[in-house]
C-alpha positions as CSV (number, residue, x, y, z in Angstrom):
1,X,101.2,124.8,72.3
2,X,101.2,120.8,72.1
3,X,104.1,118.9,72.1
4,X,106.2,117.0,74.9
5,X,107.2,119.1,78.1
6,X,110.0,119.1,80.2
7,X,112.3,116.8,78.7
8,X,115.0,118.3,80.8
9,X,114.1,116.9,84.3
10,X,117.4,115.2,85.4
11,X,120.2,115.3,87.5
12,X,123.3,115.7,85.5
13,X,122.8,112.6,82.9
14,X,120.6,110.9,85.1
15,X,116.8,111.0,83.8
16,X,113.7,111.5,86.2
17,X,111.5,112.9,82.9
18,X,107.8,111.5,83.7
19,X,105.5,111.5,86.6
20,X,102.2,113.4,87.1
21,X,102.1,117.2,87.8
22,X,100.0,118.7,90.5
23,X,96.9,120.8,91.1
24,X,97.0,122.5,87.7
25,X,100.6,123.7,87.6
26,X,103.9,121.7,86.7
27,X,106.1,121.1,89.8
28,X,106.1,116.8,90.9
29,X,105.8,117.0,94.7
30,X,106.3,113.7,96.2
31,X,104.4,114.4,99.3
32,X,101.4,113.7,96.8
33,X,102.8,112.0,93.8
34,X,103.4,108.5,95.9
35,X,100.2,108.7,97.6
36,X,98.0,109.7,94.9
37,X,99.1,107.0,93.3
38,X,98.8,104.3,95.5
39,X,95.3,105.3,96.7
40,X,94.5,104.6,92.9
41,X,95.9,101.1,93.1
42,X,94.2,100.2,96.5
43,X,91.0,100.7,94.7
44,X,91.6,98.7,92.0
45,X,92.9,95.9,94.3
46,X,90.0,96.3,96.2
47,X,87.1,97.3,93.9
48,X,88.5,95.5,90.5
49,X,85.4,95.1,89.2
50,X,84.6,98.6,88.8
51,X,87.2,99.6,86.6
52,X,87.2,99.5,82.5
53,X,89.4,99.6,80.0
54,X,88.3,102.1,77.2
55,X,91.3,103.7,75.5
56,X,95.3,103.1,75.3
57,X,97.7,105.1,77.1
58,X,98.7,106.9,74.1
59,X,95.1,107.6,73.8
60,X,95.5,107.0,69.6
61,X,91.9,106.6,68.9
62,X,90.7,109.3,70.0
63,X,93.5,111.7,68.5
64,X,93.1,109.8,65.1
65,X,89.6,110.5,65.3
66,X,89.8,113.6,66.5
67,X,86.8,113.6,69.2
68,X,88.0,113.1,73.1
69,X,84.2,112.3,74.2
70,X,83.3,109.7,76.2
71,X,80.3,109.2,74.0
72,X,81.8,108.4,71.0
73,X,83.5,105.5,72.2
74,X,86.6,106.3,70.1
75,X,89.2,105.2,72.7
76,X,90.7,101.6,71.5
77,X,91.5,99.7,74.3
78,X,94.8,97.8,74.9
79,X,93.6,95.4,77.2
80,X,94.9,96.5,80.6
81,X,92.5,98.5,82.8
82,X,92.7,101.8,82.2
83,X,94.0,102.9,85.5
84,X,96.6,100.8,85.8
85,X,97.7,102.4,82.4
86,X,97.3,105.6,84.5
87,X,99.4,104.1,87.3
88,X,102.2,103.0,85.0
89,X,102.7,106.4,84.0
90,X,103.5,107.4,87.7
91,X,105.1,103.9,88.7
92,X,107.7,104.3,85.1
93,X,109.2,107.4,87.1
94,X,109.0,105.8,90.7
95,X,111.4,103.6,89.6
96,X,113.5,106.4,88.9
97,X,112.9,108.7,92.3
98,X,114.8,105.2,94.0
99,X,118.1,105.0,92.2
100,X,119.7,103.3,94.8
101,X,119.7,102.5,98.7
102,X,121.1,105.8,99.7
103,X,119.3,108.1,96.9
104,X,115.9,109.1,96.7
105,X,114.6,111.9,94.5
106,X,111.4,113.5,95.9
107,X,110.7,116.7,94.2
108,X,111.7,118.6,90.4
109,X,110.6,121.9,89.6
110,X,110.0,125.3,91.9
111,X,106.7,126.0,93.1
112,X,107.3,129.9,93.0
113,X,109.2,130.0,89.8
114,X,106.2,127.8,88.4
115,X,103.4,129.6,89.3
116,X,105.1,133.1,87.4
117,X,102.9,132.7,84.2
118,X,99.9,131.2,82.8
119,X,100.8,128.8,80.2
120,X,101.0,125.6,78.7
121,X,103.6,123.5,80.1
122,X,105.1,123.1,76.4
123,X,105.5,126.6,76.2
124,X,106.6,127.0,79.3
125,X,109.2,124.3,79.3
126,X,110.8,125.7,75.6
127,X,110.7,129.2,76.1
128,X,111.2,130.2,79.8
129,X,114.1,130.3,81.5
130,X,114.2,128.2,84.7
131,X,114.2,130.7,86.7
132,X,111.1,131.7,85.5
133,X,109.9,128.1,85.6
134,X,111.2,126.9,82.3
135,X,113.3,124.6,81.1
136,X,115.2,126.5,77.7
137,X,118.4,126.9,79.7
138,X,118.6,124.0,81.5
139,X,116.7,121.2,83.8
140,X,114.6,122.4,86.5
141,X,115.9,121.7,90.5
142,X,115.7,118.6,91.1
143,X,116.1,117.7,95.6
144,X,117.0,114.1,97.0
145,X,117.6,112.8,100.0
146,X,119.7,110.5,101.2
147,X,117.8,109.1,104.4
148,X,114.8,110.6,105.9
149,X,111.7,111.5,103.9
150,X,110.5,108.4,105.1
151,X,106.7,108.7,104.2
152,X,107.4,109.4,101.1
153,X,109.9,106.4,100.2
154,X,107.2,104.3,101.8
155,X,104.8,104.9,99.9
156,X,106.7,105.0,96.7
157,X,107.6,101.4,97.6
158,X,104.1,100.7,98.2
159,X,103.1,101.3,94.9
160,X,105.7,99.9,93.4
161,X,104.7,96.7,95.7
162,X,101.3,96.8,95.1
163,X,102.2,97.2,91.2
164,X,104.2,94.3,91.3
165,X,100.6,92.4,92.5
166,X,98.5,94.2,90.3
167,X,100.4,94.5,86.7
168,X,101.6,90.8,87.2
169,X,98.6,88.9,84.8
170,X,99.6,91.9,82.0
171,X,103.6,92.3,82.4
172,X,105.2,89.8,84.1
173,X,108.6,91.4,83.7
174,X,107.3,94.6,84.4
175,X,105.7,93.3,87.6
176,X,109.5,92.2,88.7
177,X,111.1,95.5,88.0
178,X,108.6,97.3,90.6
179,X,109.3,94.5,92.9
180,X,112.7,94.5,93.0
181,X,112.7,98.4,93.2
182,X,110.4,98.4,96.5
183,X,113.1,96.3,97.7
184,X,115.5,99.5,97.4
185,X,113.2,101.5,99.1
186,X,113.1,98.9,101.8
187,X,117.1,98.9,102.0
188,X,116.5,102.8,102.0
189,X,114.4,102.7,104.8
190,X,116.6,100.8,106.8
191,X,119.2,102.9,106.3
192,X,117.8,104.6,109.6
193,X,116.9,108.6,110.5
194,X,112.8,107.8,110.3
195,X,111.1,111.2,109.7
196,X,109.7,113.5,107.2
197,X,110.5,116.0,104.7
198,X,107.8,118.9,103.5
199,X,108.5,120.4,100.1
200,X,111.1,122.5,98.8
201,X,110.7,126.3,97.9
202,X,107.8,128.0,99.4
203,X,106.4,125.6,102.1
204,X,103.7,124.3,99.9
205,X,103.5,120.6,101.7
206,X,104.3,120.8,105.4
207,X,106.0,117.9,106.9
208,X,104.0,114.8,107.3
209,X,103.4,114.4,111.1
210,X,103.5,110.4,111.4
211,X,105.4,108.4,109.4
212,X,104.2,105.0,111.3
213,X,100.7,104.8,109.0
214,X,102.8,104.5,105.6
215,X,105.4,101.8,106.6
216,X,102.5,100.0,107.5
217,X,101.3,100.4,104.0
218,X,104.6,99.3,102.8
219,X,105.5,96.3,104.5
220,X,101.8,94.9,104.5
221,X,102.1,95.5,100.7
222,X,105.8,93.8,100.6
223,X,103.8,90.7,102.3
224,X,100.8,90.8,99.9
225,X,104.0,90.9,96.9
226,X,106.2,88.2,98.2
227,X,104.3,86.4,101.5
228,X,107.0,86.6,103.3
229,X,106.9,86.5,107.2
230,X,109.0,89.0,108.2
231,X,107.5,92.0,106.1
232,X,104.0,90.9,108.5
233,X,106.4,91.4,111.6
234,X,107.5,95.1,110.3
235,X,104.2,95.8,109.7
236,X,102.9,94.8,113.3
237,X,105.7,96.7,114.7
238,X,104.7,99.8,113.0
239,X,101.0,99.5,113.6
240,X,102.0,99.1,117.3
241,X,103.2,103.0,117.0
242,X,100.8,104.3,114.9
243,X,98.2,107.0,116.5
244,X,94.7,105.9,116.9
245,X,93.2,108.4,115.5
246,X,94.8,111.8,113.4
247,X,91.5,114.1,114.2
248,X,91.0,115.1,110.9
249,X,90.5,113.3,107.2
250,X,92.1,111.2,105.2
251,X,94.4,112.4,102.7
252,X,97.8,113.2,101.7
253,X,98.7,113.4,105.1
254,X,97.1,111.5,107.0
255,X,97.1,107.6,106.1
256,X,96.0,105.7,109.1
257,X,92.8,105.2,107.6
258,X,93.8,103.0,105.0
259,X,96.7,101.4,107.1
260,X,94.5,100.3,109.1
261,X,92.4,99.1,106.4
262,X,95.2,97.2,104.3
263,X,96.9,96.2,107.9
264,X,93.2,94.3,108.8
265,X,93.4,92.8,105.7
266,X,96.4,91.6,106.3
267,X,96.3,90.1,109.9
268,X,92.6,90.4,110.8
269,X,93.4,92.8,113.6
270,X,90.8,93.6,115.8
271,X,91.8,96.6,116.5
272,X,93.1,97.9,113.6
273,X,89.2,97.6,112.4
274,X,87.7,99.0,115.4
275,X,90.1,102.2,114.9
276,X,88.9,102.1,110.9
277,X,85.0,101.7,112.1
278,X,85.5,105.1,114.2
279,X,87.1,106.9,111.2
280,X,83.9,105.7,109.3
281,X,82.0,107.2,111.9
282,X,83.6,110.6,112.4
283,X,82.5,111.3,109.1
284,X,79.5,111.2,109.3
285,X,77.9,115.0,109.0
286,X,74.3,115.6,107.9
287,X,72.5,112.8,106.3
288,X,74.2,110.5,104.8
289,X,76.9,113.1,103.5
290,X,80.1,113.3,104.4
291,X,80.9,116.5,105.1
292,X,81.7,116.4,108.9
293,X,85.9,116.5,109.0
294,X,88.4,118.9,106.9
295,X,88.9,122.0,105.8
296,X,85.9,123.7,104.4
297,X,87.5,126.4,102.4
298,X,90.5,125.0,100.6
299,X,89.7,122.4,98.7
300,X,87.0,120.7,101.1
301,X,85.5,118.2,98.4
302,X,89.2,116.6,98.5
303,X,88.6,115.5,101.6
304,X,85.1,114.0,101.0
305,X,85.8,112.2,98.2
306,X,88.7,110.5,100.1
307,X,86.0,109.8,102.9
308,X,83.6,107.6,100.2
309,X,86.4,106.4,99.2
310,X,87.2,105.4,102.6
311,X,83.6,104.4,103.7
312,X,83.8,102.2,100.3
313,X,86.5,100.2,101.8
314,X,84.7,100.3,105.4
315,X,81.8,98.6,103.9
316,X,84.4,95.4,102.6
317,X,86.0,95.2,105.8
318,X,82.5,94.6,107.5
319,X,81.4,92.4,104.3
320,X,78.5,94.4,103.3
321,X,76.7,93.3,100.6
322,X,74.8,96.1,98.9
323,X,76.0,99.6,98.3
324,X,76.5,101.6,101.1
325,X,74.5,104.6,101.3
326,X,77.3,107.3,102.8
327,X,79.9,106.7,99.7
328,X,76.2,106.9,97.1
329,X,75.0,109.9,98.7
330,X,78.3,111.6,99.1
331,X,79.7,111.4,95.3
332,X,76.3,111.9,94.3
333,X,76.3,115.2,95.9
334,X,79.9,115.6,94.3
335,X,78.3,115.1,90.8
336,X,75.4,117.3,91.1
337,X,73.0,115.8,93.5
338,X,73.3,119.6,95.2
339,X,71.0,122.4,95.6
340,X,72.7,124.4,92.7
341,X,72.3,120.8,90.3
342,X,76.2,121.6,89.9
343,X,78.6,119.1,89.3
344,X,82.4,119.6,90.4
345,X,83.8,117.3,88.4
346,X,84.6,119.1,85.0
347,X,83.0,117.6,81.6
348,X,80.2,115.8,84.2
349,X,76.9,116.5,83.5
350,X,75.3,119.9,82.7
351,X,77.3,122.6,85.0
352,X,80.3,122.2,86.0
353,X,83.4,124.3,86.5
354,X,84.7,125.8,83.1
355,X,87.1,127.5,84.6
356,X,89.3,125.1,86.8
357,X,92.8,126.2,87.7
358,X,94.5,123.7,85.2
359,X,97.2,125.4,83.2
360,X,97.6,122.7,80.1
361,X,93.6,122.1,79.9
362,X,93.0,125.4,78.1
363,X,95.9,125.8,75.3
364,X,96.6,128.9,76.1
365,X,100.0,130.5,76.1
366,X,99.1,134.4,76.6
367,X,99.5,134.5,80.0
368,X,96.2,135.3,80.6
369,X,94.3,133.7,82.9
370,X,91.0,135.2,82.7
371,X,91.0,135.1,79.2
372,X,91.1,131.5,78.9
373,X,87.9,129.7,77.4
374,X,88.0,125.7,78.2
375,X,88.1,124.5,74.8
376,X,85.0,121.7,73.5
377,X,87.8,119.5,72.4
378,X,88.9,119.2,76.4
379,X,85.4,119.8,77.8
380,X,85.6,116.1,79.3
381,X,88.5,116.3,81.7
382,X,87.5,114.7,84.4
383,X,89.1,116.8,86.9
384,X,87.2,117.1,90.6
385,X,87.7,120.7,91.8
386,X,88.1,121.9,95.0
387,X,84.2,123.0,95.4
388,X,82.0,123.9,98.6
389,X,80.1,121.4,101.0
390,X,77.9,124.5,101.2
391,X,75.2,124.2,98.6
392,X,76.0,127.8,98.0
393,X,76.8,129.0,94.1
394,X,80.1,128.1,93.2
395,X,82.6,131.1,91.8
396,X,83.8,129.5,88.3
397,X,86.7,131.3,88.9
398,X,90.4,130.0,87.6
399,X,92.5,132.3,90.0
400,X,90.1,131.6,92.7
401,X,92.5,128.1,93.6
402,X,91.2,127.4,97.1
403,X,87.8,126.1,95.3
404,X,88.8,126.1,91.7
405,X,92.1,124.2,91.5
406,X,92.2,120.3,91.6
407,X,95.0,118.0,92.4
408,X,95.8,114.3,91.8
409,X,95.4,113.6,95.3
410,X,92.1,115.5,95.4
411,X,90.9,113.1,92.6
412,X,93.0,109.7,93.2
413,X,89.7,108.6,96.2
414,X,87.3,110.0,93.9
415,X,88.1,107.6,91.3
416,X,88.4,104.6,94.2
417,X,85.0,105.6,95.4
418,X,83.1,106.0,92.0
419,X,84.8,102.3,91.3
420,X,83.2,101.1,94.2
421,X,79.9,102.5,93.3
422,X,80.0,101.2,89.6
423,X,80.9,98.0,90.6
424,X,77.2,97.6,92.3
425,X,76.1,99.7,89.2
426,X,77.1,98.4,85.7
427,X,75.2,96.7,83.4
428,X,77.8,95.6,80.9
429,X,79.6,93.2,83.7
430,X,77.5,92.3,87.0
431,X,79.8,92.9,89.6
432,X,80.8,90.3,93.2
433,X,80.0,91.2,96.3
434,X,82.9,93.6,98.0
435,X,84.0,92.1,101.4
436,X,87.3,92.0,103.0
437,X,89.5,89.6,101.1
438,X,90.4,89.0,97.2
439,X,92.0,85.6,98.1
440,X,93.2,83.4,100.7
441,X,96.6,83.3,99.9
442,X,97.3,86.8,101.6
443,X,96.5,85.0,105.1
444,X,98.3,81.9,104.5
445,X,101.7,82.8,102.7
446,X,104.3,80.6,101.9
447,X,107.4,80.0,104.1
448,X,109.6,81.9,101.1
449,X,109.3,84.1,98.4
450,X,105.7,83.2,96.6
451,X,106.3,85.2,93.4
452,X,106.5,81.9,90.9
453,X,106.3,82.2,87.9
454,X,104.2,79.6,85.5
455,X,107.2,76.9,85.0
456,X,107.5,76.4,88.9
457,X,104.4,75.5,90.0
458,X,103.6,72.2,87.5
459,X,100.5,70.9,87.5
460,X,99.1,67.4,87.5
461,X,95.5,67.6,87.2
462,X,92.3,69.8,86.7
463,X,91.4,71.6,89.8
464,X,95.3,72.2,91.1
465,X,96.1,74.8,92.9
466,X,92.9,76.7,93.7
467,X,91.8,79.5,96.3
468,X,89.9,77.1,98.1
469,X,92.5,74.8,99.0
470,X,94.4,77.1,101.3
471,X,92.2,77.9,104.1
472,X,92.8,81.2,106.1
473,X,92.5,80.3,109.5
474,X,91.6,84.4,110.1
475,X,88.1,85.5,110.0
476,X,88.0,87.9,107.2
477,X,88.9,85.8,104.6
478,X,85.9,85.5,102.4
479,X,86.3,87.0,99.5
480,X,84.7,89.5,96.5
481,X,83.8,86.3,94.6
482,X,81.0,84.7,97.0
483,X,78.4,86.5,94.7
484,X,79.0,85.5,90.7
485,X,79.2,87.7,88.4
486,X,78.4,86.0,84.8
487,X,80.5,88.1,82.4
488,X,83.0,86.9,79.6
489,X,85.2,89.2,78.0
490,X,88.5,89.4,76.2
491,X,91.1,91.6,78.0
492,X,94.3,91.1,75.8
493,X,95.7,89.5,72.6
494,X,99.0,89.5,72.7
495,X,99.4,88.3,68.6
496,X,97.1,88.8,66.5
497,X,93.6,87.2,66.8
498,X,94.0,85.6,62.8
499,X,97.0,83.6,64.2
500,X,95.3,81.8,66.6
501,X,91.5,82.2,65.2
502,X,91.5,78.7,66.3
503,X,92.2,79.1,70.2
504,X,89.5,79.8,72.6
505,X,88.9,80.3,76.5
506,X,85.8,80.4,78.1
507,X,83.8,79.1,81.1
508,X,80.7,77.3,82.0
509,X,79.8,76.3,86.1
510,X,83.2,76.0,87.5
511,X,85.0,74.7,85.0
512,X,87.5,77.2,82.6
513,X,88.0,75.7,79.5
514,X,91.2,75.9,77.1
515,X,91.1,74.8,73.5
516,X,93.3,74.3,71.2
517,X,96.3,76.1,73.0
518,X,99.2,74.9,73.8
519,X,102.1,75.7,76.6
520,X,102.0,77.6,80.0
521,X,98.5,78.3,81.5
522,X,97.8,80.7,84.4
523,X,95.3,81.9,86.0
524,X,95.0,84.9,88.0
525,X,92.2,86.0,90.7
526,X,91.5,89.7,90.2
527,X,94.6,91.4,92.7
528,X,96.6,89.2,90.8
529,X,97.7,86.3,93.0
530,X,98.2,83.1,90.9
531,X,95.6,80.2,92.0
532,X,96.7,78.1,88.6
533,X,100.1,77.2,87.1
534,X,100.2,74.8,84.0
535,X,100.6,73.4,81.3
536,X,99.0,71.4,77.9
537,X,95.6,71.6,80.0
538,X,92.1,71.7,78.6
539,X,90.1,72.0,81.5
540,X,90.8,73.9,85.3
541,X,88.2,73.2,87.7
542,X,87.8,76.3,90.1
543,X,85.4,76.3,92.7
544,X,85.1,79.4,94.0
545,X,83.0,82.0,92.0
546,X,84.3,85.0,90.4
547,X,86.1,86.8,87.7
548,X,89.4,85.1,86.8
549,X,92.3,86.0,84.2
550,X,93.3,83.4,82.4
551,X,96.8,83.7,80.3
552,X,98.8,81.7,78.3
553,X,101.5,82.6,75.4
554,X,99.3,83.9,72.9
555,X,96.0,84.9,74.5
556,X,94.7,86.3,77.8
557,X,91.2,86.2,78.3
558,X,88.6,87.6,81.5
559,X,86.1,85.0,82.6
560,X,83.8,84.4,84.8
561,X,83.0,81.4,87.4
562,X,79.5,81.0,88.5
563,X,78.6,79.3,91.8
């Protein structure tokens, strides 16, 4: 049955409708909601150029043309990358889940009352009781906290930080909203009683162990929002507490990986690279596949995918220049580079799973599992399954979930790590080298609050305000544009094209050029720090080569600066 599902999710007249569901059934766990999603804005901060932006989040041309393939190209892009469409989605109920310094909302649904039938979640949500995991008497449970849970709020806040970055050059006003709720989260934090929370009804996700990795995430992503000083301090204090090593992988629960990534990136700590060179290495298994750490019977390709992924942003932090041969190797493998020429990802290549433990993929409301066929219409979905690091025949099974069921966070690193490969990879838009920095402004904030907006940072003549001109005085603060990439494209119109036919931007050498457009001008670099602010200007000099977003009232264009 199609239609919209749970429209009910609230507590009393307060909405918290939206958000992603998990691993095939309908219940929003926190413990991966928040990171899931900020895992898939950390690649796009960091690997930018390896994201596209094919369709619109209401995915209209492919519904008016009624074919869903990637083939066919039918998807009509709105001009924002596609996964920050994706991330809006999540990020739209975040806001929500922090209603106020002393209230955070963490979980809706039942996992045990969910998992009763096999159905659609539209017809689950209209006709089943919610005992029974419905919705047709009422909203589902809904649990909050009022202090505590404090990976999770952290990590909310982090995407809503790093949202506020990211979304800036597309929604300004957006942008501020995320901000300004990361700032609850932070009061919420404060409000004391650090530790954890698992998951509510059944045990499904244990409580977090360490708490330490994700306010390090936070507060370095507070400082890459505002560049203010003392978020830098939090974050030191926090790293000074965090475990060298958790033993295992990353993933849901266990962050240190990627704090110490983001934390190097912020400071240029020594250590916190060393620690992030021996997670790289503990991954290492046979070859150059990473299949060494994790569990190997419930969903082990989760954790390999997150280890690309994490060997993806290993390779920037040490400035590598060409693909790295661990993440290659290691999605490859994930893709169908096997000995059964299998690919886990459904809808990817010639065998994959057609039976993935995804309740709403199948349109089937007969609560019967085995029954379901995976209809050509969905065959595409994308969706990594759990799998085998075996190279033994994979049992296409749906109830079999250890192997066959997916989750968001099983799929948010294999989307970082596939960017990372397709930025060395596509032909359409030649990609910059990844190394450790998008901009210099990160090292060398302001003494206040750097989130300007166009009208308070004037300019006076062509080549104000660049990269270049605020030298980090940290080692790691060269930056994806050192190798130029020479594409052009449109991104966004914000009117239409006819009323402007007139106005242009493009770029030659170093030099973006505006004509016949009047007003504001910025210009982003590609995490969405400003290194422009004008106005009435025909020409901005930029000196340092890479992709740029240049917006003004009426148009917002992608170019490209060449060395």
């Amino acid at each position: 049955e199609g239609g919209k599902s749970y429209i009910k999710d609230a507590d009393g007249s307060y909405d918290l409708t939206g958000g992603w569901f998990d691993c095939g059934d309908f219940v929003k766990f926190g413990q991966t909601e928040f990171y899931s999603c900020y895992m898939l804005l950390l690649g796009y901060s960091e690997f930018a150029d390896g994201y596209v932006d094919l369709y619109s989040p209401d995915y209209h041309g492919y519904i008016n043309a009624g074919d869903y393939t990637y083939e066919s190209a039918k998807g009509v892009p709105n001009g924002i990358p596609d996964v920050l469409d994706e991330c809006k989605y999540a990020t739209d109920y975040f806001q929500k889940c922090i209603r106020s310094s002393n209230q955070f909302y963490y979980q809706v649904g039942d996992g045990n009352a969910d998992h009763q039938q096999w159905t659609t979640s539209v017809y689950k949500s209209k006709n089943l009781s919610v005992s029974a995991g419905g919705e047709a008497d009422g909203s589902r449970p809904v649990y909050s906290i009022t202090s505590g849970g404090t990976s999770m709020v952290a990590l909310c806040g982090a995407s809503l930080a790093a949202m506020h970055r990211l979304y800036k050059p597309y929604d300004a006003n957006y942008a501020a909203q995320c901000l300004a709720k990361a700032k609850i989260c932070e009061q919420f934090i404060n409000n004391g009683n650090l530790s954890n929370k698992g998951s509510e009804g059944g045990g499904f996700y244990p409580v977090k162990e360490e708490y330490a990795p994700d306010l390090v995430l936070f507060y370095s992503e507070m400082y890459l929002a505002t560049g203010t000083e003392s978020y830098k301090t939090k974050a030191d204090t926090y790293f000074s507490q965090m475990k060298a090593s958790h033993g295992w992988s990353l993933c849901y629960n266990n962050t240190n990986d990627i704090a110490d990534y983001v934390y190097y990136k912020v400071t240029g700590n020594k250590t916190a690279l060393s620690q992030l060179q021996n997670y790289a290495n503990s991954y290492k298994g046979t070859g150059y596949f990473l299949d060494k750490t994790g569990d190997n019977e419930w969903g082990p390709l989760r954790y390999t995918a997150n280890q690309a992924f994490l060997w993806a942003l290993y390779s920037k932090a040490m400035k590598a220049t060409t693909i790295n041969a661990y993440t290659l190797r290691t999605i490859d493998y994930i893709i169908g580079d096997n000995n059964q020429k299998f690919s886990f990802v459904t809808g990817l290549g010639d065998q994959y799973p057609k039976k993935p433990h995804y309740r709403n993929v199948f349109l089937n409301d007969n609560n019967n599992a085995n029954a379901c066929v995976l209809p050509a219409k969905f065959a595409q979905l994308g969706y990594l399954v759990g799998g085998n690091k075996t190279n033994s025949p994979y049992n296409d099974y749906i109830d079999n979930y250890r192997t066959g069921e997916g989750g968001i966070d099983y799929n948010a690193g294999l989307v970082g790590a596939l960017a990372y490969i397709n930025m060395y990879m596509r032909t359409d838009e030649p990609p910059t080298t990844p190394v450790i920095d998008d901009k210099t402004d990160d090292q060398t904030p302001s003494t206040g609050d750097n989130d300007k907006t166009d009208d308070q940072t004037p300019s006076t003549g062509d080549n104000d305000k660049t990269d270049d001109q605020t030298p980090s005085t940290s080692d790691n603060d060269k930056t994806d544009d050192n190798t130029p990439s020479t594409a052009e494209e449109d991104v966004k119109t914000a009117t239409s094209e006819n009323t402007h036919s007139n106005g242009r931007i493009f770029s030659y050498d170093q030099t973006i050029v505006i004509e016949n457009i009047k007003g504001k001008i910025t210009v982003y670099n590609t995490s969405g720090q400003i290194v422009f602010a004008g106005a009435d200007i025909n020409e901005i000099k930029i000196s340092r080569p890479g992709i740029y977003i240049v917006k003004t009232a009426t148009l917002t264009k992608k170019v490209a600066i060449k060395q």
